[in-house]
C-alpha positions in Angstrom: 128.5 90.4 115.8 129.6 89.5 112.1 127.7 86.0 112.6 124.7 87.5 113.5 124.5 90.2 111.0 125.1 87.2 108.4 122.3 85.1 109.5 120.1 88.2 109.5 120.9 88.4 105.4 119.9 84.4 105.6 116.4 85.0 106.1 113.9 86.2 103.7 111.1 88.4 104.7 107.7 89.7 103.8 105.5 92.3 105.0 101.6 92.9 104.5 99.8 95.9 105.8 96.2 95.9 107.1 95.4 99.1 105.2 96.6 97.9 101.5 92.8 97.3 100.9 90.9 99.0 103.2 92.2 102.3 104.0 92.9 103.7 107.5 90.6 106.8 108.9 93.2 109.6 109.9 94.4 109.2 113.6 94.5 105.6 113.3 97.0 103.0 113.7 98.5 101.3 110.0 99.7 98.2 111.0 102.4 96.4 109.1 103.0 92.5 109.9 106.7 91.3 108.6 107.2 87.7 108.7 110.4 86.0 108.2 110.9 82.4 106.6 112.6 80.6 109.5 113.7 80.3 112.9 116.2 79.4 115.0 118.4 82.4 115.8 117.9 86.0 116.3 117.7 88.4 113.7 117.2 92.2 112.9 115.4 94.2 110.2 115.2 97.9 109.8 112.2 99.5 108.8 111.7 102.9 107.1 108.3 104.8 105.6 108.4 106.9 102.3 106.4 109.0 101.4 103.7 108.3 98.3 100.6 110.6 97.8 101.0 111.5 101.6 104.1 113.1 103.3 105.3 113.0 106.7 102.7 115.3 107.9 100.1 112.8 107.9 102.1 109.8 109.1 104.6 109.3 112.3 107.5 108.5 109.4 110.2 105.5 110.6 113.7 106.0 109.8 116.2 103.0 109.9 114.0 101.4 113.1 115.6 98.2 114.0 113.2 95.3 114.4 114.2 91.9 116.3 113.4 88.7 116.1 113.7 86.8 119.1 115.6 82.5 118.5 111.9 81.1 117.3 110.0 84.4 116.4 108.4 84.4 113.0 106.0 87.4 113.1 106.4 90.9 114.1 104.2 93.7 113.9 104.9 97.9 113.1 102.4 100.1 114.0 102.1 103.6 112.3 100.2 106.4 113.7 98.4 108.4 111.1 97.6 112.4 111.7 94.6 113.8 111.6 94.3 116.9 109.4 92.1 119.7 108.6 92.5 119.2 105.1 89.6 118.5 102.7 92.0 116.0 100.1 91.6 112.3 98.7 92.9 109.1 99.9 96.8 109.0 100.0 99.6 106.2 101.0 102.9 106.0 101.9 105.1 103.1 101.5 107.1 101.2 104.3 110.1 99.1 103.6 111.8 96.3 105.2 115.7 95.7 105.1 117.9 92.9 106.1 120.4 95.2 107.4 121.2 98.3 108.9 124.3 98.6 105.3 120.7 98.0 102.8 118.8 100.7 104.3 121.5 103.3 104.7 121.9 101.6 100.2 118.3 102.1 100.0 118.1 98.2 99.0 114.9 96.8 100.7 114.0 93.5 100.7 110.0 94.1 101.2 107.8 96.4 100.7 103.8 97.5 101.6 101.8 100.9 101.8 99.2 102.1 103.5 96.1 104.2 102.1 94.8 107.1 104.9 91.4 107.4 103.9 90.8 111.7 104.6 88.5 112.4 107.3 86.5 115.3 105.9 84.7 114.9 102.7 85.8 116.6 100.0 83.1 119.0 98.0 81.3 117.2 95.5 81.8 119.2 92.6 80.0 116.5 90.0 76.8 117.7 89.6 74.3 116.0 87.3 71.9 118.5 86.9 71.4 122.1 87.0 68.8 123.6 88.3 67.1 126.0 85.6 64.5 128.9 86.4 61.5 128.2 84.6 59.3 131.5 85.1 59.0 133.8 86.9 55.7 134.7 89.4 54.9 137.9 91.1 52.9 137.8 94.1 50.1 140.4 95.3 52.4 141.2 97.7 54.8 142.3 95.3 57.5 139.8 96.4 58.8 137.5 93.5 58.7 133.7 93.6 61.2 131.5 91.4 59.7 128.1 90.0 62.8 125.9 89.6 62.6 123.1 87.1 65.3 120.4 87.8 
């Protein structure tokens, strides 16, 4: 078990996200693509998301998952489901890290890192108006009702 563990550290590793860019809507899958520099003998990674501008109420948060890596695997994927909220809020992000072994993530020494931005399904109010309406007079009708001429 000690030799695989070591060639586990042997490996370097990167990860990418498909929502770094481009954020995810709510309810949707983030996924997170870890690749490893070479081949040859199995391997294991743990993975773990933290929270940035969005906590784990709007996320499926990952705590220590172990990852493997089959003899000639290269690539692996994560998938993290985002929650759908009734909040009216901006974009946030959480962070997802990738550690060599199961000792670095319990240290909190990762070895790559992404995020992922959850784009908010409701809009938010538009509170940047560029004009005000302004009442420019005032008319009375012969039915004695009152109309309001608006200038913008």
């Amino acid at each position: 078990m000690a030799a695989a563990s070591a060639a586990a550290a042997d490996y370097n590793y990167t990860v990418t996200s498909d929502a770094e860019g481009e954020a995810v809507s709510e309810g949707s899958l983030a996924t997170f693509t870890i690749t490893r520099d070479g081949s040859g003998s199995t391997s294991s990674v743990y993975v773990s998301t933290s929270d940035g501008s969005a906590t784990d109420s709007d996320y499926q948060a990952l705590s220590m998952t172990e990852v493997k890596f089959s003899d000639y695997e290269t690539i692996k994927t994560v998938d993290v489901l985002t929650y759908t909220d009734s909040e009216a809020e901006d974009d946030e992000y959480f962070w997802f890290d990738v550690y060599k072994t199961y000792q670095d993530a319990v240290d909190g020494s990762y070895a790559a890192y992404s995020f992922a931005n959850i784009a908010n399904k409701i809009p938010t109010a538009n509170t940047n108006f560029l004009e005000k309406p302004t009442i420019k007079g005032l008319k009375a009708s012969e039915s004695g009702q009152t109309n309001y001429i608006q200038d913008y």
